[in-house]
LUMTIDO-476398 format. One record per residue (C-alpha): x, y, z; residue in three letters; residue number from 1. Coordinates in Angstrom, 3 decimals. Each point is the difference from the previous one (the first is absolute). Layout:
BEGIN
@east=X; north=Y; up=Z; type=ALA; seq=NUM .
...
END
This chain:
BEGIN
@east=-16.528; north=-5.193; up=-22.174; type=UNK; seq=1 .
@east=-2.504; north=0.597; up=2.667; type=UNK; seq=2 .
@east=0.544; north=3.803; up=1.115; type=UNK; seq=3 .
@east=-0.225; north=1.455; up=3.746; type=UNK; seq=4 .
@east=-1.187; north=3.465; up=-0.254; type=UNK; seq=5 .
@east=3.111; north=0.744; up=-2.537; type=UNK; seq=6 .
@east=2.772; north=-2.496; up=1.271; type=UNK; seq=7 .
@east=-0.563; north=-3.370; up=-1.078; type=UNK; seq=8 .
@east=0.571; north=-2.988; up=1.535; type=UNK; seq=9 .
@east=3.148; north=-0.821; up=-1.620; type=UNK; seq=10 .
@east=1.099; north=2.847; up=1.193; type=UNK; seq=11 .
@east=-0.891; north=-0.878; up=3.973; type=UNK; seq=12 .
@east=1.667; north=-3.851; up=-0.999; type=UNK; seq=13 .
@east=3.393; north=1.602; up=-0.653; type=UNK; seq=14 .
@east=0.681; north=1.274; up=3.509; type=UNK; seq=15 .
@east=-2.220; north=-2.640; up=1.542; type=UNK; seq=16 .
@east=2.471; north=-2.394; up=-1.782; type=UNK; seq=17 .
@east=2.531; north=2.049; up=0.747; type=UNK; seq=18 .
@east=-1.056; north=0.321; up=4.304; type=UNK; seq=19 .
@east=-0.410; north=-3.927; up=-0.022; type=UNK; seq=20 .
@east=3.272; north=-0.568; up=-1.315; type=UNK; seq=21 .
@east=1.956; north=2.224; up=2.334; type=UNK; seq=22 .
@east=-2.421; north=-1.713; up=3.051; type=UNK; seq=23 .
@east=1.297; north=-3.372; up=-0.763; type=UNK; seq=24 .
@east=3.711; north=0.727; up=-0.546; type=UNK; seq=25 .
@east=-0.088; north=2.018; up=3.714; type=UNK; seq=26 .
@east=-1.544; north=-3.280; up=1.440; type=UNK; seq=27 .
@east=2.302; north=-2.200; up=-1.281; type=UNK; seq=28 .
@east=3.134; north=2.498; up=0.827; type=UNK; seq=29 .
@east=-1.324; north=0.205; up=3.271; type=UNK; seq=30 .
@east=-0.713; north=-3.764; up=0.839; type=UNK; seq=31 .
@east=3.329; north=-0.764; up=-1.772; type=UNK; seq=32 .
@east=1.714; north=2.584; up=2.172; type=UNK; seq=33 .
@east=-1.330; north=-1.193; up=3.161; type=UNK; seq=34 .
@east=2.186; north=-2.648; up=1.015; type=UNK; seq=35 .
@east=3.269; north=2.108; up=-0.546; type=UNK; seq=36 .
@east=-0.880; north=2.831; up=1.672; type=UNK; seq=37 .
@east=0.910; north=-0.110; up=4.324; type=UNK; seq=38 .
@east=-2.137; north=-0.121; up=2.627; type=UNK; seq=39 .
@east=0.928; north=3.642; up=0.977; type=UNK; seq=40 .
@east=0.124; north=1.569; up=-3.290; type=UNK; seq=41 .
@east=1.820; north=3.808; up=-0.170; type=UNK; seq=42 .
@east=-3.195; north=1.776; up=-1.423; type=UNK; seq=43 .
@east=1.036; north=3.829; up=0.531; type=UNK; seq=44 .
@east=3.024; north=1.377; up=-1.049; type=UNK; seq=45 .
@east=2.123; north=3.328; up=0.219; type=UNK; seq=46 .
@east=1.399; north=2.550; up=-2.223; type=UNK; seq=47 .
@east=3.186; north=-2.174; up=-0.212; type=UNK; seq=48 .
@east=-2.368; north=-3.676; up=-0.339; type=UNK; seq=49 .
@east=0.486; north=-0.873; up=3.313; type=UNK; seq=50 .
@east=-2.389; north=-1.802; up=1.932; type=UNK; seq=51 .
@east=-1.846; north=2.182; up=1.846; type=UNK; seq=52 .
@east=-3.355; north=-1.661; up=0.675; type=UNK; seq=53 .
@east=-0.541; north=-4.025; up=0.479; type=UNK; seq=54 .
@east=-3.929; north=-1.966; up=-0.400; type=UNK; seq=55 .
@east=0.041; north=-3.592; up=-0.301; type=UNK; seq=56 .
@east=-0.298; north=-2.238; up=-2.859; type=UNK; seq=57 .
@east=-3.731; north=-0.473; up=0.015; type=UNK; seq=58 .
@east=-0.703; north=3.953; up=0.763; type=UNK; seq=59 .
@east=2.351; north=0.817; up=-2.579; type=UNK; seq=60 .
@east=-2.104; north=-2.073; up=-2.524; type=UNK; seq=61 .
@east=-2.977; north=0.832; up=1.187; type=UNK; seq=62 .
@east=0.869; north=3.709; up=-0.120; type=UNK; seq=63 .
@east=1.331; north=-0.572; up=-3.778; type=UNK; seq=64 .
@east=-3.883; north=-1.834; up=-0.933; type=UNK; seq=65 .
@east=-1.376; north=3.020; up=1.429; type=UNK; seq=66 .
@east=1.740; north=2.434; up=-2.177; type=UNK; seq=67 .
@east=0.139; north=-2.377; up=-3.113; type=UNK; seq=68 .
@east=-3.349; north=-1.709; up=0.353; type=UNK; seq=69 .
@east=-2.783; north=2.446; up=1.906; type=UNK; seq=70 .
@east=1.616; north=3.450; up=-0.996; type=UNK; seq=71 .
@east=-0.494; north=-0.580; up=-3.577; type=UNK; seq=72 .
@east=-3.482; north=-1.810; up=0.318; type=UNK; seq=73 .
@east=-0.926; north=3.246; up=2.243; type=UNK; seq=74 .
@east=0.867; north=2.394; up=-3.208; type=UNK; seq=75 .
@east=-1.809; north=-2.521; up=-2.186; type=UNK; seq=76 .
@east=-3.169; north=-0.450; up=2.328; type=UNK; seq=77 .
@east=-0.087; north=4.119; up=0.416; type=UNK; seq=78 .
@east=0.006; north=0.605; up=-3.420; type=UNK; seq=79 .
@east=-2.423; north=-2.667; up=-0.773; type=UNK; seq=80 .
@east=-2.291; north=1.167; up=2.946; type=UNK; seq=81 .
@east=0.409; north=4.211; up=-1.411; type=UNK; seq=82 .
@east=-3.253; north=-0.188; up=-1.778; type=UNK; seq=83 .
@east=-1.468; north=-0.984; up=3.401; type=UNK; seq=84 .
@east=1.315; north=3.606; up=2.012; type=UNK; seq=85 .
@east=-1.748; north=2.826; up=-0.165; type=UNK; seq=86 .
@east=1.488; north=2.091; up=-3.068; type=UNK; seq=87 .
@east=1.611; north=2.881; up=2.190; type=UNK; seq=88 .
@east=2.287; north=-2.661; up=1.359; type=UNK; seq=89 .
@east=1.434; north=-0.863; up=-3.051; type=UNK; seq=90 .
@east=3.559; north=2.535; up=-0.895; type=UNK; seq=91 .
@east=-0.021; north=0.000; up=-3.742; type=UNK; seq=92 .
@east=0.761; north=3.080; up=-2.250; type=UNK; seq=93 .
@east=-3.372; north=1.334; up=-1.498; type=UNK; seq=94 .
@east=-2.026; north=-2.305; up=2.512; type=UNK; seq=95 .
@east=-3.117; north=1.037; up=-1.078; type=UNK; seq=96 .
@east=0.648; north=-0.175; up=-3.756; type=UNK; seq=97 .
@east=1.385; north=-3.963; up=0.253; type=UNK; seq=98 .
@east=-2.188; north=-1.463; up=2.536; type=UNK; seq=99 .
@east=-3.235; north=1.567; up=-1.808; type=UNK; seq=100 .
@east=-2.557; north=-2.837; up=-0.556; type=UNK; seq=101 .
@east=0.916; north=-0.627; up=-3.559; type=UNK; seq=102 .
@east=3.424; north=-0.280; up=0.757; type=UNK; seq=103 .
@east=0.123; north=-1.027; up=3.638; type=UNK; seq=104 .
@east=0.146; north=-4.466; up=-1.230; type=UNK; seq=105 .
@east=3.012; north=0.820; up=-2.132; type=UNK; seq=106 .
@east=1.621; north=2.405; up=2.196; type=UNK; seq=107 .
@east=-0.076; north=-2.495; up=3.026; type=UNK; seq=108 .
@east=1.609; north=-3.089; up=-2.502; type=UNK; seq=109 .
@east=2.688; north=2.222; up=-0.704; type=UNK; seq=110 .
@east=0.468; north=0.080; up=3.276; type=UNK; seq=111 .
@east=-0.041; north=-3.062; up=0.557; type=UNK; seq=112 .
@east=2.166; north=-0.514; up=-2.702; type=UNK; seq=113 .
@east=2.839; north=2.381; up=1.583; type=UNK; seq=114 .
@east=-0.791; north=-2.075; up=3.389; type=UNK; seq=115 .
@east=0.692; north=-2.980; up=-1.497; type=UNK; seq=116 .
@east=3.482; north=1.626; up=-1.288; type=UNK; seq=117 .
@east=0.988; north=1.554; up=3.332; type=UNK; seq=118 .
@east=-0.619; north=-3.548; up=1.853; type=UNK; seq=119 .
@east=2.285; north=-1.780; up=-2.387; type=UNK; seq=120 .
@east=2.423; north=2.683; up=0.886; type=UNK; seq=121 .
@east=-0.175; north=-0.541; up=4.159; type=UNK; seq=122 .
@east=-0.270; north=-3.582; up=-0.925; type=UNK; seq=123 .
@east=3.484; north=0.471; up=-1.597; type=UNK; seq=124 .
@east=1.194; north=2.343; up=2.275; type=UNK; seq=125 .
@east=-0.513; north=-2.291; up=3.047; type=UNK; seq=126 .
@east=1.649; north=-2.826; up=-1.738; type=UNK; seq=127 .
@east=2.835; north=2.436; up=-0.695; type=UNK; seq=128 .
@east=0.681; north=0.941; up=4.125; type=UNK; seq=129 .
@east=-0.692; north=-3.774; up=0.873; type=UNK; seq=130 .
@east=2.992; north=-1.112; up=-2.209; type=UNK; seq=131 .
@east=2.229; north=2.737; up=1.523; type=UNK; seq=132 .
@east=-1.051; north=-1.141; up=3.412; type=UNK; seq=133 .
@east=0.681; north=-3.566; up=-0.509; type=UNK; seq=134 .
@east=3.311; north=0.892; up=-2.047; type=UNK; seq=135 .
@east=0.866; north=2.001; up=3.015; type=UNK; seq=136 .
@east=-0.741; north=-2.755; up=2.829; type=UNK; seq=137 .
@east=1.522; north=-2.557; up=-2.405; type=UNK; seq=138 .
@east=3.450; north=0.879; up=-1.544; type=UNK; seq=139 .
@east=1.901; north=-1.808; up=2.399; type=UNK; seq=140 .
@east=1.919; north=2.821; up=1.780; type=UNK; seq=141 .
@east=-0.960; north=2.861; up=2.321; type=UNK; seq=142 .
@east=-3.697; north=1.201; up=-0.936; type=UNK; seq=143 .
@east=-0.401; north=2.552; up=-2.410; type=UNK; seq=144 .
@east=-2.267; north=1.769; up=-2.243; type=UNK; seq=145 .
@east=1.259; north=0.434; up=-3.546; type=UNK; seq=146 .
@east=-0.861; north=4.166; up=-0.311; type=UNK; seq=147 .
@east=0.800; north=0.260; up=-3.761; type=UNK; seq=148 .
@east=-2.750; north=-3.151; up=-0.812; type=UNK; seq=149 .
@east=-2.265; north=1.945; up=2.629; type=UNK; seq=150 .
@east=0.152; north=2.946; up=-1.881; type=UNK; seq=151 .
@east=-0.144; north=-2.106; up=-3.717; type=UNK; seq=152 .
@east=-3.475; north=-1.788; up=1.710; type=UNK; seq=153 .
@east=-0.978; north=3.501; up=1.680; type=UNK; seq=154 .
@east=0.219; north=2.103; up=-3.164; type=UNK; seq=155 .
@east=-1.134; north=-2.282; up=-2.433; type=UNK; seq=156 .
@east=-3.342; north=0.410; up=2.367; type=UNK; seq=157 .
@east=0.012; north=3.166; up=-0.013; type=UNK; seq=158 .
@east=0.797; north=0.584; up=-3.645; type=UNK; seq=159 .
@east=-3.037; north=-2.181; up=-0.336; type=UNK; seq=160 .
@east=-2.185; north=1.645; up=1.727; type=UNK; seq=161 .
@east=0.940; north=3.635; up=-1.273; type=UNK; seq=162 .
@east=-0.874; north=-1.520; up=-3.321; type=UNK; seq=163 .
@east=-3.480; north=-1.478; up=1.132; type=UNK; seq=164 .
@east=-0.310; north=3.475; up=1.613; type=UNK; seq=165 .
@east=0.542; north=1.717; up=-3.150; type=UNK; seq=166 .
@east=-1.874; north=-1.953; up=-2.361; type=UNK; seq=167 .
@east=-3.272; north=0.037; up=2.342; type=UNK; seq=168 .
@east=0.145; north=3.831; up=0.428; type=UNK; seq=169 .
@east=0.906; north=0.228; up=-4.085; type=UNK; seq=170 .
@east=-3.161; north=-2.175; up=-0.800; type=UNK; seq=171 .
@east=-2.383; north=2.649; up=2.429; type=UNK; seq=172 .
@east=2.022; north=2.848; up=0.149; type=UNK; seq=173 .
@east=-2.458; north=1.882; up=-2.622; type=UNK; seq=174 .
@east=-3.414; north=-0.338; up=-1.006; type=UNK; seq=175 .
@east=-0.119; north=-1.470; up=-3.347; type=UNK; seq=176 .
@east=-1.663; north=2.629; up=-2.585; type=UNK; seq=177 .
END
């Protein structure tokens, strides 16, 4: 197993895997969902899922490959490009300690490592709203957002991100004696 600083490749190929897969099953959700979704689709909503806000089909798509396509590519391409910032830019506990010379290359493929992670998770997360939007614009009656799979999409986000969150800060919360 060829080794990057201390995470291996195999260890990179899991989330890379992992990224790829969610990429493809938003593309083909989202070309699927095309056709069935108006051409004014309700894209805002209020605190009782009413319609509140209106784009059209090809905004509302385009909006949805922005957040599901470039957002997570931006968190991927910023933690890929960290080595490349001067080191007082970078907000990591114990800074100094981690991004030392001898441990900088492994430092920066964990982070790209928890990048990886955290794009699979937008990835997901976009694919999440998109299917409420197109359930919404789609069920036949008056538009609606469905709040309780809003929250079920919204919090399993969140959930996953307080657990990326806490595993990053666990790994450099302390300097290893």
């Amino acid at each position: 197993m060829i080794k990057i600083g201390r995470v291996s490749h195999m260890k990179i190929l899991a989330p890379l895997l992992a990224l790829t897969i969610c990429y493809a099953l938003f593309a083909a959700y989202l070309i699927s969902s095309y056709d069935s979704l108006p051409e004014r689709v309700a894209s805002h909503f209020d605190i009782n899922g009413q319609p509140n806000g209106w784009m059209s089909r090809q905004n509302c798509v385009e909006f949805t490959v922005g957040l599901g396509v470039f957002l997570p590519a931006l968190i991927v391409g910023m933690m890929a490009l960290s080595g490349r910032i001067p080191v007082s830019f970078v907000n990591l506990p114990h800074r100094d300690y981690w991004l030392a010379p001898e441990r900088r290359k492994a430092t920066l493929s964990l982070l790209l490592l928890y990048g990886l992670w955290l794009a699979c998770l937008t990835v997901l997360f976009a694919t999440g709203t998109h299917w409420l939007t197109v359930r919404a614009n789609t069920t036949g009656g008056p538009v609606h957002l469905d709040y309780p799979r809003f929250f079920l999409v919204l919090g399993g986000f969140l959930f996953g991100i307080l657990v990326w969150t806490c595993l990053l800060l666990l790994h450099f919360r302390r300097i290893p004696e």
